[in-house]
C-alpha positions in Angstrom: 20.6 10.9 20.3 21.2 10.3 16.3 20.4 6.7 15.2 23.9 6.4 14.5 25.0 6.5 17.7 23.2 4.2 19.4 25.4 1.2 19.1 28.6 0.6 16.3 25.7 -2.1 14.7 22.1 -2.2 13.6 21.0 -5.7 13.0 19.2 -6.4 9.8 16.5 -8.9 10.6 14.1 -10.5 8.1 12.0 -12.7 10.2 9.3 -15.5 8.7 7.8 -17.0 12.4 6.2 -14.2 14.2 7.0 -16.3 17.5 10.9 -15.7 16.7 10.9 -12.0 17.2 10.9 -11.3 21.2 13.0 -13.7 21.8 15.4 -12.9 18.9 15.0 -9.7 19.9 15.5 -10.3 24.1 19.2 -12.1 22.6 20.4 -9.0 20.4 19.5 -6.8 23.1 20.8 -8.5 25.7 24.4 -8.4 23.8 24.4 -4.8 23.6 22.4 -3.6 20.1 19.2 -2.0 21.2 18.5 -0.5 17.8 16.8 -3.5 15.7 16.1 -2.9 11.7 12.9 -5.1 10.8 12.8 -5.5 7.1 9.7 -5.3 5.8 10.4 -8.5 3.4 8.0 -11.2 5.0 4.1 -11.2 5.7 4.9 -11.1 9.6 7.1 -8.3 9.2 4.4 -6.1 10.8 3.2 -8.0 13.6 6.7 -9.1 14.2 7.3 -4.9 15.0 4.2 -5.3 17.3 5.0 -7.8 19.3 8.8 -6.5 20.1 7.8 -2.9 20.9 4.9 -4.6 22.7 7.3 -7.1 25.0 11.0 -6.1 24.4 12.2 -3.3 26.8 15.1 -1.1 25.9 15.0 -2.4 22.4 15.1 0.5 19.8 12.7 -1.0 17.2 13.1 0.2 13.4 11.1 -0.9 10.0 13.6 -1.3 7.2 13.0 -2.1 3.7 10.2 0.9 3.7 9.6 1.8 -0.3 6.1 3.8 0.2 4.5 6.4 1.9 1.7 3.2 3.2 4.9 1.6 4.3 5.6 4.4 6.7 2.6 4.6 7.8 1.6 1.0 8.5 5.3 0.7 9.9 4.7 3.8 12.9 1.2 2.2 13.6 2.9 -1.3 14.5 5.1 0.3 16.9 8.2 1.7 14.7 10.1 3.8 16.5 12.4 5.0 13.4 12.6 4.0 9.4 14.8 3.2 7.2 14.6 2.8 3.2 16.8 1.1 0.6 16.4 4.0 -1.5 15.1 7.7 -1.4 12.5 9.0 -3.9 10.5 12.0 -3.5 7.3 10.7 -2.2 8.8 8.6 0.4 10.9 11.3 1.3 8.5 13.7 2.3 6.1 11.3 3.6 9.1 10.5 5.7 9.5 13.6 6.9 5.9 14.4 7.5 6.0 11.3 10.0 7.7 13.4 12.7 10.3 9.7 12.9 14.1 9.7 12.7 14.3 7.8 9.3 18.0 6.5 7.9 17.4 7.6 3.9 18.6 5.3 1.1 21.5 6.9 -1.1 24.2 5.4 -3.2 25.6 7.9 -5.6 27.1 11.2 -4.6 24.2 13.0 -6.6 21.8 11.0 -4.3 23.5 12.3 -1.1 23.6 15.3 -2.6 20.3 16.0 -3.1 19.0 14.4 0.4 21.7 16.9 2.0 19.6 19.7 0.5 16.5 18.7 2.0 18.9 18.8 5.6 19.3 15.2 5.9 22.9 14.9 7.1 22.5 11.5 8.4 21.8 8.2 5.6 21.7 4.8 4.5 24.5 4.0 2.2 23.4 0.8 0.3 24.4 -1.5 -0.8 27.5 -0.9 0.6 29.8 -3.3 -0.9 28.3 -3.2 -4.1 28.3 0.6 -4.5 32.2 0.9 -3.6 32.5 0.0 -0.4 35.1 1.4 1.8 36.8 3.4 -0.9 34.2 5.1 -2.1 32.9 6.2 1.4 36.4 7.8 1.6 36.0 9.5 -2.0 32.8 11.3 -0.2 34.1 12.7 2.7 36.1 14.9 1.1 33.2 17.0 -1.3 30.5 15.9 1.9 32.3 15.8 4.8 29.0 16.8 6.6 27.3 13.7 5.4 27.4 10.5 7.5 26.3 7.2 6.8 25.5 3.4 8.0 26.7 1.8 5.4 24.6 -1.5 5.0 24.7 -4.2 2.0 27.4 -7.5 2.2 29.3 -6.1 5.6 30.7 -8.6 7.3 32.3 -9.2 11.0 35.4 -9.2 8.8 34.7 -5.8 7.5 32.9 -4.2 9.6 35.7 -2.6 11.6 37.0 -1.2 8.4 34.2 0.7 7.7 33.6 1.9 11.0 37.0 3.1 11.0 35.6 6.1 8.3 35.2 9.8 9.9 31.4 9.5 8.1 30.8 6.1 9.1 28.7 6.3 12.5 27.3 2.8 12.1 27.1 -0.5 9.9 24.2 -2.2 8.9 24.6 -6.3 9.1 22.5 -9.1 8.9 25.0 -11.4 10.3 23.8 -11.3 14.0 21.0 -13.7 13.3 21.9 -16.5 11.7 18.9 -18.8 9.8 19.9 -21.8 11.6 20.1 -20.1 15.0 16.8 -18.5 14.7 15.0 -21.8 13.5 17.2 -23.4 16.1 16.3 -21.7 18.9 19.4 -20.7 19.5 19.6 -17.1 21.4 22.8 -17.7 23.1 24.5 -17.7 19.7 22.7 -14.4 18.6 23.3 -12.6 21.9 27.1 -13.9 21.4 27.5 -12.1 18.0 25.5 -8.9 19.4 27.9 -8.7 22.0 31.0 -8.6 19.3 29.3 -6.7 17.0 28.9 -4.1 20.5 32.6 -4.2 21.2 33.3 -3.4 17.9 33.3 0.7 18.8 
């Protein structure tokens, strides 16, 4: 099954204490998003991967934030079961590909998508979303890459989300509103699981 597919949402986590992941984790699958995006921002990001492929079943773990071919591979060794990158250059790319993993590459200019659709990826990262055009300007591309689709990830909101999903070459969002700071250094995984299981209904 494409990454895409797996749920209308991929969370967008950035966590900084290790000991939040399985249970943030546990909470966001529990509310229906098994796929999980863990940025590779913070020193834990790593063993944060680790411990969730390690402890959380049915949860579809991801490293986002890759930018290097070490990145992939430190990211598959922790347990990363696909990859995802802000932006695509050709080193990443191919060591991307040479992974054997489903990765989401970065594009946000119709030459970028262009040039990743040559190599066969039909299937990208479109960030950041809001910033790069937003709704409109995922319309503008269907119509010259209407073989192209995206998750679009970058300043979505649960406000806008819907929008965007609403676009034929939309198969997903990206959003890092499903775990709230003060929920997560709260404790509070009722809250989380509660926005996962909007964010699921949103499809």
């Amino acid at each position: 099954m494409s990454l895409l597919d797996l749920a209308p949402v991929i969370p967008v986590v950035v966590i900084d204490d290790v000991d939040t992941a399985v249970p943030l984790a546990r909470a966001l699958v529990s509310g229906g998003l098994p796929a999980i995006e863990v940025t590779l921002r913070t020193d834990v990001a790593l063993e944060a991967i680790r411990r969730i492929a390690a402890e959380v079943p049915g949860a579809v773990i991801g490293a986002g934030t890759v930018r290097t071919p070490g990145d992939v591979a430190a990211s598959l060794d922790a347990g990363a079961t696909f990859l995802v990158s802000p932006g695509t250059t050709l080193s990443l790319v191919e060591a991307m590909d040479a992974s054997g993993a489903p990765y989401l590459a970065g594009a946000a200019t119709a030459s970028e998508v262009m040039a990743l659709a040559e190599r066969g990826l039909k299937e990208l990262k479109f960030f950041p979303a809001e910033a790069a055009g937003g709704v409109p300007y995922l319309k503008s591309l269907a119509g010259p890459l209407p073989d192209v689709r995206f998750c679009p990830t970058g300043g979505i909101r649960p406000s806008t989300a819907a929008d965007y999903l609403a676009l034929p070459n939309v198969g997903c969002v990206g959003g890092t509103w499903l775990t709230p700071a003060d929920a997560v250094a709260a404790g509070d995984w009722s809250r989380v699981e509660k926005l996962a299981s909007e964010a699921a209904a949103l499809r």
